[in-house]
C-alpha positions as CSV (number, residue, x, y, z in Angstrom):
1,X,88.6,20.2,-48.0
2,X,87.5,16.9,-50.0
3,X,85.3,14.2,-48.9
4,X,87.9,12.4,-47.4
5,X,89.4,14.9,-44.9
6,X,86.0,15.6,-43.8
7,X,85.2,12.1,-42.8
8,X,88.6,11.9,-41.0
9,X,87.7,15.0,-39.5
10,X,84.6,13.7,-38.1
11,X,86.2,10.6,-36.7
12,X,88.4,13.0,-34.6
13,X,85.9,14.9,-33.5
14,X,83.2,12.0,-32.1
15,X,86.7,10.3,-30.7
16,X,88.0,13.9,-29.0
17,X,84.8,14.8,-27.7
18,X,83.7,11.6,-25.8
19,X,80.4,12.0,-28.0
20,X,79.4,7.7,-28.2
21,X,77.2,4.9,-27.1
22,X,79.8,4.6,-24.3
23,X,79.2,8.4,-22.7
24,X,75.4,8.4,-22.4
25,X,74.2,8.0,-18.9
26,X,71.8,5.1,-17.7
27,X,68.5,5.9,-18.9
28,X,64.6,4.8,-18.9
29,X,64.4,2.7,-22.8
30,X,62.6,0.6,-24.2
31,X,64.2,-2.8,-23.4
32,X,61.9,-5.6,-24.0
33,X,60.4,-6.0,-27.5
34,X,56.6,-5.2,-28.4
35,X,55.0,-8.3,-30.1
36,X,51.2,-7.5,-30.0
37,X,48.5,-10.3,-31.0
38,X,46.4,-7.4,-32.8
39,X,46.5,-5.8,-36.1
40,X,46.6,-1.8,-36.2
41,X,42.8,-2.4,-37.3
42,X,41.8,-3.7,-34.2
43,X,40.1,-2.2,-30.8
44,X,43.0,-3.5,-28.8
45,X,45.2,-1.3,-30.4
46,X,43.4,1.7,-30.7
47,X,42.8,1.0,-26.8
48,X,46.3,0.0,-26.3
49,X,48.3,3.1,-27.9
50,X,45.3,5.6,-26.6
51,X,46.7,5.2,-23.1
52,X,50.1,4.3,-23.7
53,X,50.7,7.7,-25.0
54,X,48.6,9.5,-22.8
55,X,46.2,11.2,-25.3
56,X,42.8,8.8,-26.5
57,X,41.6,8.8,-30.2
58,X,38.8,11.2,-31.0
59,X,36.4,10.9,-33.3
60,X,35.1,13.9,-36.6
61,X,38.3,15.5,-37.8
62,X,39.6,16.6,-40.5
63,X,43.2,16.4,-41.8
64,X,44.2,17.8,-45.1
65,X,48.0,17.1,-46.8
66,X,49.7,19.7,-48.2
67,X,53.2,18.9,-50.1
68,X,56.1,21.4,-49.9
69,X,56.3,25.1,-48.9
70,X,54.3,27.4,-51.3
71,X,51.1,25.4,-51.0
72,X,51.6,25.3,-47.0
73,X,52.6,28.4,-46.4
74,X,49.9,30.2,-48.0
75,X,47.5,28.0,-46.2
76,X,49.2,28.7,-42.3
77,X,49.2,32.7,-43.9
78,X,45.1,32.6,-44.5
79,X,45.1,31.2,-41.2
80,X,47.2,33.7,-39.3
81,X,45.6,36.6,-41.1
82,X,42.0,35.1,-40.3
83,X,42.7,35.1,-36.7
84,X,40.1,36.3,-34.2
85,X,41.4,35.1,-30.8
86,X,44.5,33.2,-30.9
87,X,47.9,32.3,-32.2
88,X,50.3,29.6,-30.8
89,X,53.6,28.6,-32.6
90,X,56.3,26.4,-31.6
91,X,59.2,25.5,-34.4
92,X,62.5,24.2,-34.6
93,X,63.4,26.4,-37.6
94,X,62.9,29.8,-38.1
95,X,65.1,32.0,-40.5
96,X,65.0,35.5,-42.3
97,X,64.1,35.9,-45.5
98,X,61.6,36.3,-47.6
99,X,59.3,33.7,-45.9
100,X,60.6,34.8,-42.7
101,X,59.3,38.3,-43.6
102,X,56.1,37.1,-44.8
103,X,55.4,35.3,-41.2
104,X,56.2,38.1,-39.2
105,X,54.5,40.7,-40.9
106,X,51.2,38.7,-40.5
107,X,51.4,37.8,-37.0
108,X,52.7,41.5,-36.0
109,X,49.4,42.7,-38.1
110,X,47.4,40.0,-35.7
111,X,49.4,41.2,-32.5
112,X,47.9,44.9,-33.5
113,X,44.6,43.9,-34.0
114,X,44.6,42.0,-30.1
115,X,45.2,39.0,-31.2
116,X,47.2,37.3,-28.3
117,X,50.2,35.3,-30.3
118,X,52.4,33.3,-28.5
119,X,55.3,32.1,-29.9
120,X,58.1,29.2,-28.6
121,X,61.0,29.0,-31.1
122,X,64.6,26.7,-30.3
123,X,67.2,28.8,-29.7
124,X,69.5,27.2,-32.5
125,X,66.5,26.7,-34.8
126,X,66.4,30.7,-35.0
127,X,70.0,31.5,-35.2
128,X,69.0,32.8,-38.2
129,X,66.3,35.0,-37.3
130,X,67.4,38.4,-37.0
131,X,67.0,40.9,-34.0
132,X,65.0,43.1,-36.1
133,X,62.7,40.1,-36.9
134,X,61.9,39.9,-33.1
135,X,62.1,43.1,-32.1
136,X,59.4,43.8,-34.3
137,X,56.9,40.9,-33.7
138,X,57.6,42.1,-29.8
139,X,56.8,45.8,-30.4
140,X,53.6,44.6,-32.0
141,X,52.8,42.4,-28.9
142,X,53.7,39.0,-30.0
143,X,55.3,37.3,-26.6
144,X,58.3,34.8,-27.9
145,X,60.2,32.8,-26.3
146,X,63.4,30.9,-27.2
147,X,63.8,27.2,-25.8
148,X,66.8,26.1,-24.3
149,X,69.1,29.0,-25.2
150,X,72.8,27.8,-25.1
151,X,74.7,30.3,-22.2
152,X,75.7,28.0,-19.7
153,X,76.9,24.0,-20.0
154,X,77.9,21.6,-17.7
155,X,80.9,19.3,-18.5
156,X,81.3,15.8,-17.4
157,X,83.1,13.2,-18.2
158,X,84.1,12.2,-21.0
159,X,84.2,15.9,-21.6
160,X,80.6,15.6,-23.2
161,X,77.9,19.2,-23.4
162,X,75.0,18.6,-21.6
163,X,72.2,20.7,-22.5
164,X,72.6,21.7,-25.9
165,X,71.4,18.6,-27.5
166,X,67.9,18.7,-26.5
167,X,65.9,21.1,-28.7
168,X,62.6,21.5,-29.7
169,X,62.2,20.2,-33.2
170,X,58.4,20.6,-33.2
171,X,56.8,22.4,-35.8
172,X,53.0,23.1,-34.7
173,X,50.7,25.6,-35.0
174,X,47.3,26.7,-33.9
175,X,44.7,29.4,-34.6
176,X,42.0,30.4,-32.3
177,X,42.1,26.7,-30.9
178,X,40.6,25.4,-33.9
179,X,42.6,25.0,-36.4
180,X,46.5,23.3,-36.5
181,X,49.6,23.2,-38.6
182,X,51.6,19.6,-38.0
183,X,54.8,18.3,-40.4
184,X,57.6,18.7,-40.9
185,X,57.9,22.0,-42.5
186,X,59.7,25.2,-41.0
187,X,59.6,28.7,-41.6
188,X,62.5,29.2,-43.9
189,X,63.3,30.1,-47.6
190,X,65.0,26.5,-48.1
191,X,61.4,25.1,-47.8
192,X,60.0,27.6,-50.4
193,X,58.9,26.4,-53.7
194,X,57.6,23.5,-55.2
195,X,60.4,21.0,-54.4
196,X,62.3,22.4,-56.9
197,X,66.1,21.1,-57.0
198,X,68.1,23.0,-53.7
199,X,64.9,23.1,-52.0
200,X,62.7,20.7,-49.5
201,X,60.4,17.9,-50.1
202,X,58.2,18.2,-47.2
203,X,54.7,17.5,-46.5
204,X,52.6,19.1,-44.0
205,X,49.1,18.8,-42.7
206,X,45.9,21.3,-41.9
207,X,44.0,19.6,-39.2
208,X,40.8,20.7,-37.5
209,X,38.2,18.8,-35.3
210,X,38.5,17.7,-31.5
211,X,42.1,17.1,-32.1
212,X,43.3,20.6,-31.9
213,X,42.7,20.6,-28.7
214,X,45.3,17.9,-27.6
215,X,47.6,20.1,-30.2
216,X,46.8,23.1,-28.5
217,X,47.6,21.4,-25.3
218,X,51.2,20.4,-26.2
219,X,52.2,23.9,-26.6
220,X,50.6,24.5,-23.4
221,X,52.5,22.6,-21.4
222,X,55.7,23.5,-22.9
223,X,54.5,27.5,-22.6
224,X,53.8,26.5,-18.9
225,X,57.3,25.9,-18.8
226,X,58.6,28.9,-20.6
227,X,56.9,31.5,-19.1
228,X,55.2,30.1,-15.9
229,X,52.1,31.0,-17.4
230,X,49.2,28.8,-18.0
231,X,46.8,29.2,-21.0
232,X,43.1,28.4,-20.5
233,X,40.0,29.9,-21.8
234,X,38.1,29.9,-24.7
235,X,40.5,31.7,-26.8
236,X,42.4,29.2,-26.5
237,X,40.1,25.3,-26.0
238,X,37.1,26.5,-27.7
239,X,34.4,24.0,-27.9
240,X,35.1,22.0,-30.8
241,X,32.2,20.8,-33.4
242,X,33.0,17.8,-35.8
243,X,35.0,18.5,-38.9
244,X,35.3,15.1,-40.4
245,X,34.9,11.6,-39.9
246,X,38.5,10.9,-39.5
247,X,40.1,9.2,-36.0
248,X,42.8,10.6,-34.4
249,X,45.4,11.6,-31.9
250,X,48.6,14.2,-30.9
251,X,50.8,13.3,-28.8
252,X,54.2,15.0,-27.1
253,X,57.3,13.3,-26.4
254,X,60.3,14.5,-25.2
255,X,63.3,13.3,-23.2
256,X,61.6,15.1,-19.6
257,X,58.3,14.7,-20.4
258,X,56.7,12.0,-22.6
259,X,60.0,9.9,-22.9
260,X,60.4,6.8,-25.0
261,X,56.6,7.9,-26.4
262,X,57.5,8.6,-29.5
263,X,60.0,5.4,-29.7
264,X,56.7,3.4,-28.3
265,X,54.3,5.0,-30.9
266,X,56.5,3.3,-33.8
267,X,57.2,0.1,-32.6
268,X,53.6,-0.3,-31.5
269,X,52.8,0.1,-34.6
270,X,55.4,-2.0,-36.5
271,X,55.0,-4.7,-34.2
272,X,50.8,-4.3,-35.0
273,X,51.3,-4.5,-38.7
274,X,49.7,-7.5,-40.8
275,X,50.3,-6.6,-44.1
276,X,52.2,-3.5,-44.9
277,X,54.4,-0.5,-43.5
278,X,55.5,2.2,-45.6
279,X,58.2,4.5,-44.1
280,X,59.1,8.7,-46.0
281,X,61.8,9.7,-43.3
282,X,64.4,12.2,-44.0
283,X,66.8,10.6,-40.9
284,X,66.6,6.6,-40.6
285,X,68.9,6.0,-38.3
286,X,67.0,2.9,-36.6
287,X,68.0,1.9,-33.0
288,X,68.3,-2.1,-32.4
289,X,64.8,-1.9,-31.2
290,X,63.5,-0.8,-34.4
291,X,65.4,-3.0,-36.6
292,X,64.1,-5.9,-34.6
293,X,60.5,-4.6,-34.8
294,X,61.5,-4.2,-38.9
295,X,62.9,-7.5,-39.4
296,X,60.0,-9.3,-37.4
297,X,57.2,-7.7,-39.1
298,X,59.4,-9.1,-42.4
299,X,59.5,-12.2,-41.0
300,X,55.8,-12.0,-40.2
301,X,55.5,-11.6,-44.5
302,X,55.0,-7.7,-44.3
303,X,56.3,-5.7,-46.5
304,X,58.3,-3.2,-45.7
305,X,59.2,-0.3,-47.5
306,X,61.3,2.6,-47.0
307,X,62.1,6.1,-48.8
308,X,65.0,8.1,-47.7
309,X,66.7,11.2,-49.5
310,X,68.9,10.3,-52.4
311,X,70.8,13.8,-51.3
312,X,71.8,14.9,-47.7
313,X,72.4,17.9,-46.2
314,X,74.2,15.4,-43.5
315,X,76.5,13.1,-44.7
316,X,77.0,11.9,-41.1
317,X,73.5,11.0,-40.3
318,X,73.9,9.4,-44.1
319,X,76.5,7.3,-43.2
320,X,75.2,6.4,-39.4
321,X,72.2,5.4,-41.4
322,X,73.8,3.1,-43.7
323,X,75.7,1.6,-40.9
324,X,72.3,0.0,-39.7
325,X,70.7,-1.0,-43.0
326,X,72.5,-4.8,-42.9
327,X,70.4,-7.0,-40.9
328,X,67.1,-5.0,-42.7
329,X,68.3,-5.5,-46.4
330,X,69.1,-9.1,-46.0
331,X,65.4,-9.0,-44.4
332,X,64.0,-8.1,-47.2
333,X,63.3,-4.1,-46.3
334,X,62.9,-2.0,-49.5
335,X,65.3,0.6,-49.6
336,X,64.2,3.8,-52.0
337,X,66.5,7.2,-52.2
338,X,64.9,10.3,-53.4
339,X,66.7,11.5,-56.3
340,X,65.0,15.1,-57.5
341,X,66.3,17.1,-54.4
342,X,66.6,17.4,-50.5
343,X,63.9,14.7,-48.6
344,X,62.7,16.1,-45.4
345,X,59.1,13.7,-44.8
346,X,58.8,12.1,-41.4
347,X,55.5,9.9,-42.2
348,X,54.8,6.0,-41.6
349,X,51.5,4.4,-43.3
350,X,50.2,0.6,-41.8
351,X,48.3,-1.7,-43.6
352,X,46.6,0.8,-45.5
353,X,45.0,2.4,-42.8
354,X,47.1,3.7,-39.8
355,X,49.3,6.6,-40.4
356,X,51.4,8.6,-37.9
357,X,52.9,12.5,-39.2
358,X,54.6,15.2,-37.9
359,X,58.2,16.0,-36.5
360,X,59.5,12.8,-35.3
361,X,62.6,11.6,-37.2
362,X,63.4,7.9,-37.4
363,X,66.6,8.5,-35.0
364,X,67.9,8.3,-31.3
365,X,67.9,12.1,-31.3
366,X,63.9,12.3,-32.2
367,X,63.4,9.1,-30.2
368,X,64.9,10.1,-27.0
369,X,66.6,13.7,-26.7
370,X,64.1,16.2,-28.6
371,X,60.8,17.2,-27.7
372,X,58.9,16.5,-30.5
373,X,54.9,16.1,-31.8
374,X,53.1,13.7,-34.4
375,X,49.7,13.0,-35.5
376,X,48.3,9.8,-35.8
377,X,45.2,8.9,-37.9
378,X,43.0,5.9,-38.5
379,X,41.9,6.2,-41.4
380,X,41.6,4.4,-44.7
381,X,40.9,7.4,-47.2
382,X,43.7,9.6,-45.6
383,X,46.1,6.5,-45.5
384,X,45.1,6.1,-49.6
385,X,45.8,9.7,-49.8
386,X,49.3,9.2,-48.5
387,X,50.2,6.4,-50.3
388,X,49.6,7.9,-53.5
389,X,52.1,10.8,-52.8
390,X,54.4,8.2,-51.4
391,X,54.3,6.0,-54.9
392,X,54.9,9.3,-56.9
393,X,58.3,9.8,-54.6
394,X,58.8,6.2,-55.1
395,X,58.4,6.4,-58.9
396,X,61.4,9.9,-58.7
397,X,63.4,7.9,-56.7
398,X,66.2,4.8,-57.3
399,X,65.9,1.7,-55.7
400,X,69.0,0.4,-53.9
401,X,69.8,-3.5,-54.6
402,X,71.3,-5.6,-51.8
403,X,74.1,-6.1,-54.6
404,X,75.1,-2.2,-54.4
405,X,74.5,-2.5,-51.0
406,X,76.9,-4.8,-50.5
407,X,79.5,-3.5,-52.7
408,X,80.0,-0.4,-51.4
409,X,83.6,1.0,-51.7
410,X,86.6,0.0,-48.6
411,X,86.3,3.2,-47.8
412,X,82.6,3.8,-47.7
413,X,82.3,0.7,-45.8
414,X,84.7,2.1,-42.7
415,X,83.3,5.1,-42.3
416,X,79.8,3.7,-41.7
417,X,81.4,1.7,-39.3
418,X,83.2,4.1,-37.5
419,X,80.3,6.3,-37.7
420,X,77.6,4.0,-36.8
421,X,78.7,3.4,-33.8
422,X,78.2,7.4,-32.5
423,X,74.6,6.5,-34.4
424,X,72.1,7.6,-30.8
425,X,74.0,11.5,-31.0
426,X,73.5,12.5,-34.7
């Protein structure tokens, strides 16, 4: 089928399945815009979004970047295979193969040994992960569960699934309470390599300090939920010793628990910034909220930057994307697609010092219907760190003029339209 009669057959599925703007039921948003008097910078922030999203700022930690999958996954693999105590995983993704196999062999290994390994893994995510896979880690004594498992839906009108679109896209991970995993990678052969052309761009970050702990606690609560079973103990919150002098914060959101948090935790921050904001993000699909935050903080002289991926692996999130980018270009936003191969980052960087990672996408469907995790940091070394890597994805990717923008083809133009406006379920 060509490119044509796939976007038609997209328009007829959103329009047959009632999936729209129109469907959703009333919920709690974000309605009123966030226009603090403060910069990032200042202790009326750090106050303000330590309480906001439920989890303070700590103080002497450590967080280390890590770009695409050889590099991280050998470092989660020394962690896993040093493991004394503990081993807590929850991801979105998790497939067979040859990283697959590498994963499970090491936490079976740990499982053997009495390491107690707890694993939550979405039930779509790990599709992909075979029978044998699990059986395995299970015989070994790994405890998994799968989130959200798709048996039973409920219909209502207009004929929309309830249920299957909440997932757990997080991708955390923690060793004897002391050490954590956080980004956007997930444990698959498509994230193997070096970013080489057909694979993912990703970053990832090693984290210890006092911050595990809040970490360690969001896959507590959602184990609580799993398996009625609450984890406690030493093997699992360890007293934590400084690591670093870095300041930061976890935090869970989720459309249950923690809802609009992860929405708040951006425009918080956008609507703090002074001078700069600097946006990686594999899906920027922006709600109005955000392109309101965006376009004030242009006003305000910021500048705003923003890389995307040059090639998708969803042309409809693409074109939803696009379908919001108007009111932002003729603001002045930067627009950057990464051209060498897929772009999976989810990071933002403030005025050179506040950065927030980890799983959130820059879409409805992070924003409001997955449960999801990020890091946030204050820090001006580790924000330096991270704009250096995102200059050098900057400098491999091509800059998108309001003038191409603008002169995109009839057709082009419609189907961002048409699907833009199913934008908050893609």
């Amino acid at each position: 089928m060509n490119q044509l009669g796939l976007h038609l057959l997209l328009v007829a599925w959103v329009f047959a399945s009632g999936f729209g703007c129109s469907a959703l039921p009333a919920e709690k948003r974000i309605r009123h815009s966030i226009r603090p008097d403060y910069s990032v910078n200042e202790p009326e922030f750090r106050n303000s979004i330590s309480q906001l999203l439920g989890s303070p700022l700590v103080e002497s930690n450590s967080v280390v970047e890590m770009l695409n999958g050889d590099r991280v996954f050998d470092a989660m693999l020394e962690a896993i295979r040093g493991a004394q105590s503990s081993i807590t995983i929850e991801q979105f993704i998790w497939s067979s193969g040859k990283i697959g196999t590498r994963f499970v062999e090491a936490l079976s290994e740990r499982a053997r040994a009495g390491v107690k390994v707890k694993i939550v893994v979405d039930s779509l995510g790990s599709l992909k992960l075979h029978r044998s896979d699990v059986s395995r880690m299970k015989k070994a004594g790994v405890v998994l569960e799968r989130f959200n498992p798709p048996i039973v839906f409920r219909l209502t009108l207009p004929f929309k699934l309830l249920g299957i679109n909440r997932r757990t896209h997080r991708k955390l991970m923690v060793v004897d309470g002391r050490v954590g995993f956080i980004g956007g990678v997930c444990l698959s052969d498509k994230w193997a390599g070096n970013a080489e052309p057909g694979q993912w761009r990703d970053t990832h970050f090693r984290v210890e300090g006092p911050v595990v702990g809040q970490m360690q606690g969001i896959f507590a609560g959602h184990w609580l939920k799993a398996r009625s079973e609450v984890l406690h103990g030493p093997a699992y919150f360890p007293e934590l010793k400084p690591a670093g002098n870095m300041v930061a914060q976890s935090f869970a959101s989720g459309p249950k628990e923690g809802a609009e948090k992860a929405r708040l935790a951006y425009l918080l921050s956008i609507g703090a910034a002074r001078k700069n904001i600097r946006l990686s993000h594999a899906y920027f699909v922006p709600c109005k909220s955000a392109i309101d935050a965006l376009v004030r903080a242009r006003e305000r002289g910021v500048k705003v930057e923003l890389i995307i991926p040059g090639k998708s692996d969803n042309f409809a999130v693409r074109s939803a994307g696009r379908s919001r980018w108007s009111r932002l270009v003729k603001a002045g936003v930067e627009f950057y697609e990464y051209e060498p191969t897929l772009y999976h980052c989810k990071i933002m960087i403030v005025d050179d010092i506040w950065s927030t990672v980890g799983s959130i996408n820059f879409d409805e469907k992070s924003f409001r219907h997955n449960d999801e995790a990020n890091l946030n940091i204050l820090d001006r070394n580790f924000a330096a760190a991270l704009t250096q890597i995102f200059e050098d994805d900057k400098s491999k990717s091509r800059h998108i003029t309001i003038e191409e923008f603008k002169n995109r083809s009839l057709l082009t133009r419609f189907m961002d339209f048409v699907v833009g406006k199913f934008h908050s379920e893609l």
